[in-house]
KELO-761449 format. One record per residue (C-alpha): residue number from 0; x, y, z. Coordinates in nm, 4 decimals, decimal comma. Example, Ala and Ser with C-alpha at 12.3 -4.5 7.8 and 13.67 -1.06 7.14 Angstrom:
# residues 2
GUFI   num          x          y          z
GUFI     0     1,2300    -0,4500     0,7800
GUFI     1     1,3670    -0,1060     0,7140
This chain:
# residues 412
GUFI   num          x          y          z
GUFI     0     3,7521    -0,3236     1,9577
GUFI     1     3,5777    -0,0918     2,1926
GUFI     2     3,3465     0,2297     2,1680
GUFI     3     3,6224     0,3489     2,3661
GUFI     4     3,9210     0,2851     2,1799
GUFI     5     3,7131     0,3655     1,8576
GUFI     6     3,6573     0,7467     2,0072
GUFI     7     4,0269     0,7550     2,0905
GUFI     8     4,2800     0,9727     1,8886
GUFI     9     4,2763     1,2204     1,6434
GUFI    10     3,9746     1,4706     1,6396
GUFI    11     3,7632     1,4000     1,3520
GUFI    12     3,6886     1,6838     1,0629
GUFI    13     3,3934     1,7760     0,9408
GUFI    14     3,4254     1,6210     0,6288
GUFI    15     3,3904     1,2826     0,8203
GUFI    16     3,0326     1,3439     0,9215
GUFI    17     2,8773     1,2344     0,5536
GUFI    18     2,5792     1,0836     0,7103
GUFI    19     2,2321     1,3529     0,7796
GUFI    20     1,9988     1,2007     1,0713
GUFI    21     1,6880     1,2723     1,1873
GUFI    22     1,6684     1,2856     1,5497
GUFI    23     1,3654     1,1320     1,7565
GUFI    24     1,3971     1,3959     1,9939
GUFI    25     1,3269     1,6646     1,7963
GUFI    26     1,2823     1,6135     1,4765
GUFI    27     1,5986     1,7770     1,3081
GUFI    28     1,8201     1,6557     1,0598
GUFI    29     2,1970     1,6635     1,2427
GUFI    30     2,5372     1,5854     1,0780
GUFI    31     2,6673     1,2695     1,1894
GUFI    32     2,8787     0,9807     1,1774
GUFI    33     2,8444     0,5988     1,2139
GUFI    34     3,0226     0,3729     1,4352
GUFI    35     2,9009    -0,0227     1,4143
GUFI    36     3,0703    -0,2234     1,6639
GUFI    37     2,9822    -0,5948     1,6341
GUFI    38     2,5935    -0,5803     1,6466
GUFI    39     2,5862    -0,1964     1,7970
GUFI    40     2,5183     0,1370     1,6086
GUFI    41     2,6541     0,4286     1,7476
GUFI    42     2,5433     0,7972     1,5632
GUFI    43     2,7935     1,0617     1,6602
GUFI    44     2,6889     1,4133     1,6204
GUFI    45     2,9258     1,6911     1,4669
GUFI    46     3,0453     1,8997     1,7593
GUFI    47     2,8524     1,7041     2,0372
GUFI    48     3,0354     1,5118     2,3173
GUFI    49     3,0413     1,1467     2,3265
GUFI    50     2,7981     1,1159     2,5966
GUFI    51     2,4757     1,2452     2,3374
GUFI    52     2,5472     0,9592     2,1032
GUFI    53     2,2378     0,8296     2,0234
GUFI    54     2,3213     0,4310     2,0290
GUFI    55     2,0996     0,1338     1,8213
GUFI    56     2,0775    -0,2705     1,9078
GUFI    57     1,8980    -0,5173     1,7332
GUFI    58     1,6616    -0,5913     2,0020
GUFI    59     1,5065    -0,2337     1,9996
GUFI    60     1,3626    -0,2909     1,6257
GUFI    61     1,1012    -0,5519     1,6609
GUFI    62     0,9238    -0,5637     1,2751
GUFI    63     0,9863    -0,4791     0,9158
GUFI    64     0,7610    -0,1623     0,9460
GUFI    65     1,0569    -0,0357     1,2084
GUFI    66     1,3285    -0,1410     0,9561
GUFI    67     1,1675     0,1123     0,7040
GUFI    68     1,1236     0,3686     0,9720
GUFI    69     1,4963     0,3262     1,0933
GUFI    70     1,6154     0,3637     0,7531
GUFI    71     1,4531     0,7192     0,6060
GUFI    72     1,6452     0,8276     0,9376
GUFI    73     1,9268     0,8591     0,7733
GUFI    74     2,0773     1,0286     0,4333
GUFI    75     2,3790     1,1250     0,2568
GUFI    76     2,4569     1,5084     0,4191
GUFI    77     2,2377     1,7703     0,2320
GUFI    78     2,4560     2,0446    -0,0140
GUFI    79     2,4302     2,3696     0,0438
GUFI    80     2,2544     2,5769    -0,1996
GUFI    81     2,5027     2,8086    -0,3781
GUFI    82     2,4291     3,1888    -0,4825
GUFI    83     2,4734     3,1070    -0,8759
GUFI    84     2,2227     2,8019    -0,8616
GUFI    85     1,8593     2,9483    -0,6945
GUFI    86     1,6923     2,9528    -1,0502
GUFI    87     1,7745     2,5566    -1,0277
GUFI    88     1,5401     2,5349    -0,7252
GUFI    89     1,2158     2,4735    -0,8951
GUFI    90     0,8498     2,4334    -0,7117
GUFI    91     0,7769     2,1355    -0,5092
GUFI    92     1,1328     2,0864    -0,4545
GUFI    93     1,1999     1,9110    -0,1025
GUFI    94     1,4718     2,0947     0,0643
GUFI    95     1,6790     2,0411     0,4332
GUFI    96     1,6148     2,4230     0,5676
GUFI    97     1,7771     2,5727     0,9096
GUFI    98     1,5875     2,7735     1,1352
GUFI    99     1,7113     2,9949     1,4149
GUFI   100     1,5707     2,9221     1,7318
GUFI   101     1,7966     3,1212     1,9272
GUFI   102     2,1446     3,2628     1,8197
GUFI   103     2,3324     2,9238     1,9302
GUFI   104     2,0329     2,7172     1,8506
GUFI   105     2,0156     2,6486     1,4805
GUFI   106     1,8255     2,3238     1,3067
GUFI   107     1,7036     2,1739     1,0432
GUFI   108     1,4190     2,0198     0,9151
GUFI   109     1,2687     1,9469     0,5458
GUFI   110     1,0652     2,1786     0,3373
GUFI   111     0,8952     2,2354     0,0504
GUFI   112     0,9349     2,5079    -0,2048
GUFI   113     0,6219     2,6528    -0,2371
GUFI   114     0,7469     2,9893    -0,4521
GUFI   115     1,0882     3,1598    -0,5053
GUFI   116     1,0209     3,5341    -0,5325
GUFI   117     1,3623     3,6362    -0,7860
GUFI   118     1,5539     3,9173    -0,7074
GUFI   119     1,8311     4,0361    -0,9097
GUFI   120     2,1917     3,9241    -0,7817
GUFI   121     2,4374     4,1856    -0,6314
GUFI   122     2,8393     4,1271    -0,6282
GUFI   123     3,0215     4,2343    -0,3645
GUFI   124     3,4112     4,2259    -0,4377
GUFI   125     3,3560     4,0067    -0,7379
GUFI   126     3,1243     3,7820    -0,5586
GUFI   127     2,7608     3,7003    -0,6550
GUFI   128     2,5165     3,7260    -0,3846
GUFI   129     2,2018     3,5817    -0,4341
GUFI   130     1,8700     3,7960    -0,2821
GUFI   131     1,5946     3,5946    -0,3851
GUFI   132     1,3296     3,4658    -0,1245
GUFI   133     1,2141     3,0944    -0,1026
GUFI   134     0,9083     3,0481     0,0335
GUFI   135     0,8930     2,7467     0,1417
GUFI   136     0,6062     2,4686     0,3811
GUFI   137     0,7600     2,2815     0,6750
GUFI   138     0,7262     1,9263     0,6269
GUFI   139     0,7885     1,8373     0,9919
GUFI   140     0,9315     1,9764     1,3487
GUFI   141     0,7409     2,2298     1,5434
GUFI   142     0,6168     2,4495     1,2662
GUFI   143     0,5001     2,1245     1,0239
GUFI   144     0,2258     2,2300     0,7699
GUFI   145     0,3379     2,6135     0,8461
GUFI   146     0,4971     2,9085     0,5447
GUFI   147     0,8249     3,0628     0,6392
GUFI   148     1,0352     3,2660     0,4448
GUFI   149     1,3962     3,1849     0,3840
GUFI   150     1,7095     3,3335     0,1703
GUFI   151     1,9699     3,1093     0,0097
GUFI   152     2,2073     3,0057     0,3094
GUFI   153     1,9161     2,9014     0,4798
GUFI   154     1,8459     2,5957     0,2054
GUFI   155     2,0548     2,3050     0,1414
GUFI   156     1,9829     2,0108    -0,1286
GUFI   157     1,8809     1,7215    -0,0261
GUFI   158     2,0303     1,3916    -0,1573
GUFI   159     1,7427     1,1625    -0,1796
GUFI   160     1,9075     0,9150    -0,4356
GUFI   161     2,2415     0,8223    -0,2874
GUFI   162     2,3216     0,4858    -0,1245
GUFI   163     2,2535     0,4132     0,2038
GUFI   164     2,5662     0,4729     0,4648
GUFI   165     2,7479     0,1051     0,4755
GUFI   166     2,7500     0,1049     0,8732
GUFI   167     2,3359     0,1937     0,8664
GUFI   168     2,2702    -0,0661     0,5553
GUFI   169     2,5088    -0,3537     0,7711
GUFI   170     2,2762    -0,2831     1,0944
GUFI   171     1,9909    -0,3533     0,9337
GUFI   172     2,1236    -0,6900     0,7976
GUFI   173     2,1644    -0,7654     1,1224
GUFI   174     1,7991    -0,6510     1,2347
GUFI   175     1,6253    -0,8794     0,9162
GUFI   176     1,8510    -1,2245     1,0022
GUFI   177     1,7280    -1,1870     1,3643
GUFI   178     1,3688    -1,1317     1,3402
GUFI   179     1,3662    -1,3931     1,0788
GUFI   180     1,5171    -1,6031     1,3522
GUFI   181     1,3067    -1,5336     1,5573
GUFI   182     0,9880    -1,6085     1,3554
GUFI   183     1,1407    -1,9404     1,3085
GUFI   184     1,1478    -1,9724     1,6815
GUFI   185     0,8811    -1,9209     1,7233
GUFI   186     0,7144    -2,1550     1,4581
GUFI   187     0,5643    -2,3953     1,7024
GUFI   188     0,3444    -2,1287     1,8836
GUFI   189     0,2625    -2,0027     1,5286
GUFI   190     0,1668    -2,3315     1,3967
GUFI   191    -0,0574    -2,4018     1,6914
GUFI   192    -0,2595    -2,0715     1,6474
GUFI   193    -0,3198    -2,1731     1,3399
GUFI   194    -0,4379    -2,5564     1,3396
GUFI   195    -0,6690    -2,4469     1,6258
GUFI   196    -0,8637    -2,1941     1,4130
GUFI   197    -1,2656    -2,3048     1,4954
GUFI   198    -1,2973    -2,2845     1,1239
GUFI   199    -1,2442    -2,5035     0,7528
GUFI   200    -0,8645    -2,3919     0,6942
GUFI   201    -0,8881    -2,4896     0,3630
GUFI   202    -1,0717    -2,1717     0,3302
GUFI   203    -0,8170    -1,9092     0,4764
GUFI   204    -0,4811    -1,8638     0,3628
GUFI   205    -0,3250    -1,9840     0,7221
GUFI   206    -0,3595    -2,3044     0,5250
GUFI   207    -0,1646    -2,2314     0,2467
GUFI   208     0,0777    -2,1567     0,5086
GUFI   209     0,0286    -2,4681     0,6982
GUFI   210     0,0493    -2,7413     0,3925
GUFI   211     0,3278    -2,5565     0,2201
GUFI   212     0,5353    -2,5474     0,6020
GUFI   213     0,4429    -2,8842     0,6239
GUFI   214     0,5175    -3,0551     0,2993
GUFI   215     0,8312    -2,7744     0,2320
GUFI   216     1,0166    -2,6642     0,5628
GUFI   217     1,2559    -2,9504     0,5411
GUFI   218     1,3844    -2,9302     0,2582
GUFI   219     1,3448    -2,5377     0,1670
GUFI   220     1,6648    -2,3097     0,1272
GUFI   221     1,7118    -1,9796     0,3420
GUFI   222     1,6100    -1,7856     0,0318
GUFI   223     1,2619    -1,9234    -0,0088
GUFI   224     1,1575    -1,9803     0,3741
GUFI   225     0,8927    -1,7591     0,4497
GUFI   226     0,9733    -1,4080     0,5791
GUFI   227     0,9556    -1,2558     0,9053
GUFI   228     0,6867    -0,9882     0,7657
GUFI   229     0,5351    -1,2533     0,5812
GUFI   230     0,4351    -1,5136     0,8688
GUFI   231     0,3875    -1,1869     1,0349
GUFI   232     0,1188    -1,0891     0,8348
GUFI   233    -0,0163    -1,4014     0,7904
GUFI   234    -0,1100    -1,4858     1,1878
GUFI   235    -0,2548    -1,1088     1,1612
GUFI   236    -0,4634    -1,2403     0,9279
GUFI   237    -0,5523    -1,5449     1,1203
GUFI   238    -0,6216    -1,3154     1,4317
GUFI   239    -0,8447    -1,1393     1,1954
GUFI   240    -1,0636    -1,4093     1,0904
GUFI   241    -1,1188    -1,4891     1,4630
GUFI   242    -1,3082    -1,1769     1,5235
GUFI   243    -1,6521    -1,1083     1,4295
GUFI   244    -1,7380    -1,1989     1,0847
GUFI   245    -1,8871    -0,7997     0,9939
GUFI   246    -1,7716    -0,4530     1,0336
GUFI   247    -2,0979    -0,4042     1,1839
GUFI   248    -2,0797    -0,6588     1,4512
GUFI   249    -1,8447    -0,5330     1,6988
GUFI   250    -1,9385    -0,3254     1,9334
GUFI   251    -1,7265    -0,0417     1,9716
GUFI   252    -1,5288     0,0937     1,6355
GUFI   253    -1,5590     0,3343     1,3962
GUFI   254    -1,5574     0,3490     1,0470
GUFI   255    -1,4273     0,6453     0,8015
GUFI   256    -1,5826     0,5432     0,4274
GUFI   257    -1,3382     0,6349     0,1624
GUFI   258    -1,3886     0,7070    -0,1944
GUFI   259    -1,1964     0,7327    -0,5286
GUFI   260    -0,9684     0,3883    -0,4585
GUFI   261    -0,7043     0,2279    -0,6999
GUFI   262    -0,9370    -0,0593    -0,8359
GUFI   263    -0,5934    -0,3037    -0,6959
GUFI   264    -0,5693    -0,1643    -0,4181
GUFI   265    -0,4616    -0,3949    -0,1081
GUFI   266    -0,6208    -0,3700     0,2531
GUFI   267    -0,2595    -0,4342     0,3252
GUFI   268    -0,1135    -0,1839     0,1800
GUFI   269    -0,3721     0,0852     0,3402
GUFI   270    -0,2681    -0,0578     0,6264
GUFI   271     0,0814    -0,0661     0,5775
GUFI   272     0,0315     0,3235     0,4502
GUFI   273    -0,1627     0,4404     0,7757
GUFI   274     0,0702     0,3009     1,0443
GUFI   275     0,3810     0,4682     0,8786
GUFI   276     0,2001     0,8268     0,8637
GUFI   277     0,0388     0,7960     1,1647
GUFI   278     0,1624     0,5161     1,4200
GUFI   279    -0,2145     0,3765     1,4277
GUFI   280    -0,3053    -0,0032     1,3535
GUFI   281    -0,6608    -0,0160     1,1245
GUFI   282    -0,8480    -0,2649     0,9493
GUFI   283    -0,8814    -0,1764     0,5661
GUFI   284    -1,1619    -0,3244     0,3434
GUFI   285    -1,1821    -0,2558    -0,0381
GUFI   286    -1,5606    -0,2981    -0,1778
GUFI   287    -1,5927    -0,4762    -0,5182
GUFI   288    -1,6916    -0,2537    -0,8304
GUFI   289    -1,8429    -0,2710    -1,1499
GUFI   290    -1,6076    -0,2755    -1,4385
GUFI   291    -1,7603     0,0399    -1,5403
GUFI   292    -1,6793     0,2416    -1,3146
GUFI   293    -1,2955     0,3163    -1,2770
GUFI   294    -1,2579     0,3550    -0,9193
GUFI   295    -1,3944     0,1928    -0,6082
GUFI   296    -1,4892     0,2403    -0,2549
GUFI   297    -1,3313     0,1186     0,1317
GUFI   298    -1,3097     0,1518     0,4742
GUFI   299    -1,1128     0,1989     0,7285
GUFI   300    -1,1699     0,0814     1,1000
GUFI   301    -1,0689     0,1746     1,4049
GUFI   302    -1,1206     0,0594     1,7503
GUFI   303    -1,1154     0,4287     1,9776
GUFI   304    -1,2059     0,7550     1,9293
GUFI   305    -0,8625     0,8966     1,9801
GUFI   306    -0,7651     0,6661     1,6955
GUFI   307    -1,0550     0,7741     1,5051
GUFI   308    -0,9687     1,1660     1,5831
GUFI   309    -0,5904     1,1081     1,4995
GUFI   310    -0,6665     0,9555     1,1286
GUFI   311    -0,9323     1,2432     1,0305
GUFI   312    -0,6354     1,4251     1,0873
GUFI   313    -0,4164     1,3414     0,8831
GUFI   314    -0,6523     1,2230     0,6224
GUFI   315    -0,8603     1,5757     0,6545
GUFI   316    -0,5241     1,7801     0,6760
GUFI   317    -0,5677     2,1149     0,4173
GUFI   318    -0,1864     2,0511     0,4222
GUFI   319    -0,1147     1,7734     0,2132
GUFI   320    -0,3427     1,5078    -0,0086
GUFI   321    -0,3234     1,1000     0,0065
GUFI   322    -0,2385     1,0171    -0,3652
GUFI   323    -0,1833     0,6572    -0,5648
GUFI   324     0,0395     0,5797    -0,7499
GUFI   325    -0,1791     0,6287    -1,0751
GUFI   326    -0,2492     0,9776    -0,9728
GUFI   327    -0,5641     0,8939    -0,8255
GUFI   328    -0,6709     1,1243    -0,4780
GUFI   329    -0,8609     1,0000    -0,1767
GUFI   330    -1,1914     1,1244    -0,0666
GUFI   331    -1,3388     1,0660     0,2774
GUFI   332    -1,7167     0,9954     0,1719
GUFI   333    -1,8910     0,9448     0,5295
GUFI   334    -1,7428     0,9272     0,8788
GUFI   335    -1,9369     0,6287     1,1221
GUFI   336    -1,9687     0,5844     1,5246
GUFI   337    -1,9831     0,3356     1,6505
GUFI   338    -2,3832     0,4162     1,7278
GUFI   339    -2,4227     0,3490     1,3998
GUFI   340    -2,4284     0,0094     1,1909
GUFI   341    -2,2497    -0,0588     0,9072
GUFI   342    -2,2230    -0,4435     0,7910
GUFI   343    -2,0028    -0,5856     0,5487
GUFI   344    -1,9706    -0,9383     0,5266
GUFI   345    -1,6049    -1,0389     0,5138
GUFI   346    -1,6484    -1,3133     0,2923
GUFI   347    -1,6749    -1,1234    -0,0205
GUFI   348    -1,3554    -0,9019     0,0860
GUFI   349    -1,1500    -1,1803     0,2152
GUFI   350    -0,9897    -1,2645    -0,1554
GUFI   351    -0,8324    -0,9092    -0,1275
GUFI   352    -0,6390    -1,0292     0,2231
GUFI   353    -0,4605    -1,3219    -0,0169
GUFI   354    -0,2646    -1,1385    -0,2132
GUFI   355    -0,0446    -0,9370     0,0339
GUFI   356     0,2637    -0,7198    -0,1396
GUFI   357     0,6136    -0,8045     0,0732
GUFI   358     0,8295    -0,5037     0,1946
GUFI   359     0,7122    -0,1374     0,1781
GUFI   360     0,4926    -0,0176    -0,0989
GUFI   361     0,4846     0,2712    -0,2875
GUFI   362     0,0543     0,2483    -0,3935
GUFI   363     0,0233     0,5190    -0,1533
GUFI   364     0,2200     0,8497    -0,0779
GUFI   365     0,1169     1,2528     0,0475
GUFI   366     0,1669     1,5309    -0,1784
GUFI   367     0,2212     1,8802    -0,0729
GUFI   368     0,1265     2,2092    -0,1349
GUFI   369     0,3839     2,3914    -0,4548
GUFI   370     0,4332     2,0743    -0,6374
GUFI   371     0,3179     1,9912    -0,9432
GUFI   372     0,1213     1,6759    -0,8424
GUFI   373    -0,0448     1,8138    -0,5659
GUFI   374    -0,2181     2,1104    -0,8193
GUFI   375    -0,3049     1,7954    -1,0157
GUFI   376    -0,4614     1,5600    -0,7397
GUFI   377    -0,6697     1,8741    -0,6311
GUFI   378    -0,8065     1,8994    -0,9410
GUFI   379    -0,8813     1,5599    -0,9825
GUFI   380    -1,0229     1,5852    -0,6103
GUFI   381    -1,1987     1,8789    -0,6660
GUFI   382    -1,3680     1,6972    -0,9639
GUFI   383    -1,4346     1,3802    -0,8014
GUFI   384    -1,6514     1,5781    -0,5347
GUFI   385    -1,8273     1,7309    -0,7813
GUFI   386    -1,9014     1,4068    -0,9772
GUFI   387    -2,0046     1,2542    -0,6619
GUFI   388    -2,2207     1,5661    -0,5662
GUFI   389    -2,4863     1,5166    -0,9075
GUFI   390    -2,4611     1,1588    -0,8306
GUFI   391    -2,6101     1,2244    -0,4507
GUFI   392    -2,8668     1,4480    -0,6238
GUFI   393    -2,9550     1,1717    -0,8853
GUFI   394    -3,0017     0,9337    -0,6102
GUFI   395    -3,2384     1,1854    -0,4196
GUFI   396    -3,4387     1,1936    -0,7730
GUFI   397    -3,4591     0,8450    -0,8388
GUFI   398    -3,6150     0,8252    -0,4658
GUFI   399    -3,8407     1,0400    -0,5734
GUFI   400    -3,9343     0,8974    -0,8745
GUFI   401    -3,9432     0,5330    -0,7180
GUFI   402    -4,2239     0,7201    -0,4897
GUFI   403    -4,4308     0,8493    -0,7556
GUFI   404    -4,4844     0,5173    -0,9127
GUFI   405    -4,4904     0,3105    -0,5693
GUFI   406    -4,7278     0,4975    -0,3551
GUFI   407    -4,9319     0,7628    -0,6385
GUFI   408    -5,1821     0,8754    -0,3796
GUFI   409    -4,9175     1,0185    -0,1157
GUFI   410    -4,7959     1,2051    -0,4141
GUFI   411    -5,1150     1,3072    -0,5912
């Protein structure tokens, strides 16, 4: 059946636009519906001709990264917020709020509650009108990061926990079984990258890869082939090992040093975390630790300035603060040029690149300003810094100290 014939007939109601998407365009969430027509996914906006449908194929998604992105696109449409129910709407909520650009030019975008200033209720024939002000922190669009005032039919309830629209969830089948295809394709080209490593591959985990495809790809079910993200990963690692065995040896990058790490934490998964926020591809390194202390140290590298300038940020932003999942902040302890030199030898780090997490991980998310775990992380933050602070001035003493008993006469 066609697009065509699909659009034919009756008008469709509101009510058949249960599907919120954000548009690429601009940012805003619109009501829509979802046509999928073989392996095509058509989004059809409320009260838009059909010549602005915004229209998907496989082809255009090329990696499981895009899959994710794809998906938080779309949502169940957000509920109005009624008069009766503002003293529901707690801080830190996230909220879909409208704003008027122009009297015929009305979107949407998400918020945060940052304070509801409570009014007491009129009733106007009977009805309960609520005249409380929500104060509430754009999350993105043009005003991102930004305070705005807003009264009850300006906020609608978002519905982060409901299913996935069927259409949407049945694309992205579609997406996965291709690029897995695809990987498999292109197995040969894969397999040769690998075997031609200058290097012992009994050392790198491309040769986990290449015994287990060898002994097992015969005889191995769909279910327990590797993954497209997984082979995916895995010649990213390869690629990785290629390059020059320190931080310190390549001529042009730049470094940002960060503190206060999850112990467990993955180079993956920073790396995973820092292309979804910000588009950019990095290098992660976690540092070992003692077992005394309960965090640890990394790195982050980048190959250009405007990469470099892009991360700081988002990782400096006053608006928001990079959290773990065990509560833990980030701290960005020392910011390199490449003018400077700062060596790590991979082999001590390269155990972390083995154990790499499938899918999208939560270890990592941004907390805003108004919620409850963002007053938390800044205290933790702001504690952290301080901790960090005597530390710096111990090391400045010990120095000293080191002096005194090391060269007494420039002392005396």
């Amino acid at each position: 059946m066609s697009l065509a014939n699909l659009n034919s007939g009756a008008p469709h109601s509101l009510s058949d636009y249960d599907v919120e998407y954000r548009a690429k365009a601009d940012d805003a969430w619109y009501s829509v519906r979802t046509v999928l027509d073989g392996e095509k996914l058509s989004v059809k906006y409320y009260d838009f001709g059909d010549d602005q449908d915004s229209v998907f194929e496989p082809q255009y998604i090329k990696s499981e990264q895009e899959i994710e992105e794809f998906k938080n696109r779309f949502r169940p449409v957000s509920v109005q917020l009624q008069d009766r129910e503002c003293k529901n709407l707690a801080e830190g909520a996230v909220v879909c709020a409208s704003h008027s650009f122009s009297v015929l030019d009305i979107r949407f975008h998400d918020a945060v509650v940052d304070d509801v200033i409570y009014k007491d209720h009129s009733f106007v024939n009977g009805e309960e009108q609520c005249m409380c002000t929500f104060v509430v922190i754009w999350l993105h669009g043009p005003f991102a990061g930004c305070l705005a005032n807003k009264k009850v039919e300006n906020i609608c309830i978002v519905q982060s926990n409901a299913q996935l629209d069927p259409n949407v969830s049945t694309f992205l089948k579609i997406v996965k079984e291709k690029l897995e295809s695809a990987a498999y394709n292109n197995y040969g080209t894969i397999h040769k990258d690998i075997t031609s490593l200058p290097m012992k591959l009994e050392s790198t985990c491309a040769q986990h890869f290449y015994q287990a495809s060898e002994t097992n790809r015969a005889s191995q079910s769909a279910s327990n082939r590797w993954t497209y993200k997984e082979i995916e990963r895995i010649c990213n690692h390869a690629q990785r090992i290629k390059e020059e065995s320190d931080i310190g040896g390549i001529e042009n990058h730049y470094v940002v040093l960060i503190d206060n790490m999850d112990k467990d934490l993955s180079p993956s998964t920073i790396m995973e975390f820092i292309h979804r926020q910000t588009s950019i591809s990095v290098r992660a390194f976690v540092f070992p630790s003692l077992s005394s202390e309960t965090y640890t140290n990394g790195a982050i590298v980048l190959d250009s300035e405007k990469d470099l300038q892009k991360l700081c940020e988002f990782l400096d932003s006053p608006n928001h603060i990079i959290l773990s999942w065990r509560g833990r902040p980030w701290v960005i302890a020392k910011k390199l040029s490449r003018h400077e030199t700062y060596v790590v030898p991979s082999g001590t780090l390269m155990a972390k690149y083995q154990h790499i997490k499938t899918g999208i991980t939560n270890d990592l998310k941004v907390v805003y300003p108004g919620s409850e775990e963002y007053r938390t992380a800044k205290r933790l933050r702001d504690l952290f810094m301080e901790f960090s602070e005597h530390q710096q001035q111990l090391h400045k003493r010990l120095a000293l100290e080191e002096q005194k008993i090391l060269q007494p006469s420039l002392t005396a």
